[in-house]
C-alpha positions in Angstrom: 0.0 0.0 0.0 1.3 3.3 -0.9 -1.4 5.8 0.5 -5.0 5.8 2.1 -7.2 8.8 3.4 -10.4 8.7 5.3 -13.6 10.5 4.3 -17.2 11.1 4.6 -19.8 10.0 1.9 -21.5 13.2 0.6 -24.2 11.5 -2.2 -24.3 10.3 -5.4 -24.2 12.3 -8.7 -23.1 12.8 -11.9 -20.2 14.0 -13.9 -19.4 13.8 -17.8 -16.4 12.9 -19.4 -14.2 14.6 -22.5 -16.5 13.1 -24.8 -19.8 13.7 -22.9 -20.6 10.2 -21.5 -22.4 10.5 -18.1 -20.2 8.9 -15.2 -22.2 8.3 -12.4 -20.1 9.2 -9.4 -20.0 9.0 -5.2 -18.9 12.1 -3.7 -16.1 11.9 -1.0 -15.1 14.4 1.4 -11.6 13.4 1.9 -9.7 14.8 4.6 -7.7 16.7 6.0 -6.2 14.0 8.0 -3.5 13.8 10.2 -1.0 11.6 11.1 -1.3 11.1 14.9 1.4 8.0 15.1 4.1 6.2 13.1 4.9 2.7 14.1 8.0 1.7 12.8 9.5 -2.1 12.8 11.6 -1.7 15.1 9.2 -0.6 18.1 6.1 -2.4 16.7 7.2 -5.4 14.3 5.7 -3.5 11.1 5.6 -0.2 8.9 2.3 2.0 9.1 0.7 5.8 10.1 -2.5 6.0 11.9 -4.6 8.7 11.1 -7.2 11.1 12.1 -10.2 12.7 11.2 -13.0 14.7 12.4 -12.5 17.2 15.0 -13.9 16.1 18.4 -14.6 18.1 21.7 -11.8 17.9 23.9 -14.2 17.4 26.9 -15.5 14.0 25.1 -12.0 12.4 24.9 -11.0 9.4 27.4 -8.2 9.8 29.3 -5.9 7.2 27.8 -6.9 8.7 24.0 -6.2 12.5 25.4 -2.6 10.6 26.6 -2.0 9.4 23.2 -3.1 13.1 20.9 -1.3 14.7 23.5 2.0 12.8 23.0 2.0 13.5 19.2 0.6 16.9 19.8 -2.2 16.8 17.4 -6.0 17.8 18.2 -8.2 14.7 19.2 -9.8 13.2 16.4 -13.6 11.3 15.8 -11.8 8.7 13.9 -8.8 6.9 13.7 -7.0 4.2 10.9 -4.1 2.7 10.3 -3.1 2.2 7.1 0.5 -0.1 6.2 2.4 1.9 4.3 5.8 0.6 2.1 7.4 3.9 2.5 6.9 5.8 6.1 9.9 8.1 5.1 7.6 10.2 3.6 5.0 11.1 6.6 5.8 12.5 9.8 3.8 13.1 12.7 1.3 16.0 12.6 1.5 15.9 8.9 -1.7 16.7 6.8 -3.1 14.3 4.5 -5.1 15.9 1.8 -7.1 14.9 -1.3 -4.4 15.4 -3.7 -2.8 12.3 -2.3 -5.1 10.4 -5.1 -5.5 11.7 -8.8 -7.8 10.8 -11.6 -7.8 7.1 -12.8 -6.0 6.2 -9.9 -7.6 2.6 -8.3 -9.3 2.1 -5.0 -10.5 -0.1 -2.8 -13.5 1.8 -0.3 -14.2 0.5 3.1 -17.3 1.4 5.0 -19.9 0.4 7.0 -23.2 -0.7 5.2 -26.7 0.5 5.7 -28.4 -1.6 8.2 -31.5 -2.9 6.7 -32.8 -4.7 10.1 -34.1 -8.2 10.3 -34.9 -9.5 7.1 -36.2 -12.5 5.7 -34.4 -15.3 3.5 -35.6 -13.6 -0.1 -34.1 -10.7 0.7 -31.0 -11.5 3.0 -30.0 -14.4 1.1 -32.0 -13.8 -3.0 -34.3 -16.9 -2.4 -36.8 -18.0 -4.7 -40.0 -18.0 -3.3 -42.3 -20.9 -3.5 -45.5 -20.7 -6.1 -48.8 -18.9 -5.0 -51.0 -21.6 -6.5 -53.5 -23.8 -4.6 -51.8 -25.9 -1.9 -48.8 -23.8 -1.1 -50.3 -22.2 2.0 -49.3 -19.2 3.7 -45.4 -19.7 3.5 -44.5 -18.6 -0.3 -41.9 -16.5 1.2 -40.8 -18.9 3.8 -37.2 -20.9 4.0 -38.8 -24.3 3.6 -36.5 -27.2 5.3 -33.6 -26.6 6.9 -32.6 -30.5 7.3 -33.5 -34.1 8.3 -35.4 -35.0 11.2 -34.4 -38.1 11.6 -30.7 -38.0 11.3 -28.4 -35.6 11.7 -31.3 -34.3 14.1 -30.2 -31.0 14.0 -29.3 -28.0 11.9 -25.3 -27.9 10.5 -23.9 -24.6 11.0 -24.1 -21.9 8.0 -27.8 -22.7 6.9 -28.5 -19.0 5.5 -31.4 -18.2 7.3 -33.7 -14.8 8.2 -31.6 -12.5 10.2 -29.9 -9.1 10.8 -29.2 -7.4 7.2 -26.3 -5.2 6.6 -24.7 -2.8 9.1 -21.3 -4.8 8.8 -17.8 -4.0 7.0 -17.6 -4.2 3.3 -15.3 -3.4 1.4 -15.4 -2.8 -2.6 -12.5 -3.2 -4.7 -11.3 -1.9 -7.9 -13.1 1.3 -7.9 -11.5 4.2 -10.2 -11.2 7.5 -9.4 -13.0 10.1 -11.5 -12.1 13.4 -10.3 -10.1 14.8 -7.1 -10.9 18.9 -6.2 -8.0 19.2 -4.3 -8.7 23.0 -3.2 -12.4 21.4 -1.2 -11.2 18.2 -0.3 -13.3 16.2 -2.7 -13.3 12.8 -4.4 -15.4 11.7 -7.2 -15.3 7.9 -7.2 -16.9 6.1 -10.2 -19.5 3.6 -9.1 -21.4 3.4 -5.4 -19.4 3.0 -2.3 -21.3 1.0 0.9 -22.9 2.7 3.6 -25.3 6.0 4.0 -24.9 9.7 3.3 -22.5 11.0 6.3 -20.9 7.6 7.2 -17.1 7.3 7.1 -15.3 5.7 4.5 -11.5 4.5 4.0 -10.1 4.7 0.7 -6.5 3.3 0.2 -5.0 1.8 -3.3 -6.6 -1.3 -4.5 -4.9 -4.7 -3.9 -5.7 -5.6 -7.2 -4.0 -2.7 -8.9 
């Protein structure tokens, strides 16, 4: 990895290209982020930065994370990440990380946290195919069905998709392009949709695949 940055998701909208092909686009505020740590091999067994963003009331902040802005002498931060980075040469504590550290076409990967959708049922958690609403089917067309044998195993083998708690988790989505970086407001067009709601935090480092 050779740089991340940590953001807010603004919205989806639209942008077109040199030869007037609509790109749909997500909206990034990146940044400004600081570097509040450098963990080196030598002290901590690998290379990365942690940083922060979001300003946050000094009166909120724990004791032990109060301890730890106050020992690199930065301004508490909402969130923190820690990104690997090959070459921690280039980043020193209290440093600013901006927008421009991506440009157009670069590739991604996006982290974030997707929008809870509650408890759903199977069709929707899992894309089952409900049973036929004809004579004889009953009041269970969107139902599961069987889960297993009664007789043996006797019981239910781990991993049966099932209804359940929808979304709200980590995902992350990979090979994403950027389409344009405004480097003066801290804004980054990504092509595509990025996981979670308006307002949630996202992470945006250089795609493994790249």
């Amino acid at each position: 990895m050779q740089k991340g940055i940590i953001g807010k998701k603004i919205g989806m909208t639209q942008i077109f290209d040199e030869a007037g092909k609509v790109i749909p686009v997500t909206v990034v505020q990146a940044g400004p982020c600081i570097v509040s740590q450098k963990k080196t091999v030598e002290n901590d067994g690998y290379a990365a930065i942690q940083i922060g963003y979001g300003d946050m009331k000094p009166q909120k902040v724990t004791k032990p994370m109060k301890g730890h802005f106050d020992k690199a002498d930065v301004a508490p931060k909402k969130t923190l990440r820690e990104f690997r980075i090959e070459n921690t040469d280039a980043y020193n504590v209290g440093d600013l990380v901006k927008a421009d550290v991506f440009a157009q076409g670069d590739k991604i990967d996006v982290t974030a946290t997707s929008k809870g959708k509650g408890y759903a049922g199977v069709i929707k958690r899992w894309n089952f195919q409900r049973l036929k609403e004809s004579h004889g089917t009953g009041p269970c067309a969107r139902k599961g069905g069987s889960f297993g044998c009664c007789s043996s195993p006797s019981r239910v083998f781990p991993g049966v998709k099932k209804a359940g708690h929808l979304g709200a988790e980590k995902v992350t989505v990979q090979n994403l392009t950027v389409a344009k970086v405004d480097a003066e407001n801290n804004l980054i067009a990504i092509k595509g949709a990025v996981p979670g709601p308006n307002g949630g935090i996202v992470v945006i480092h250089d795609s493994v695949k790249a």
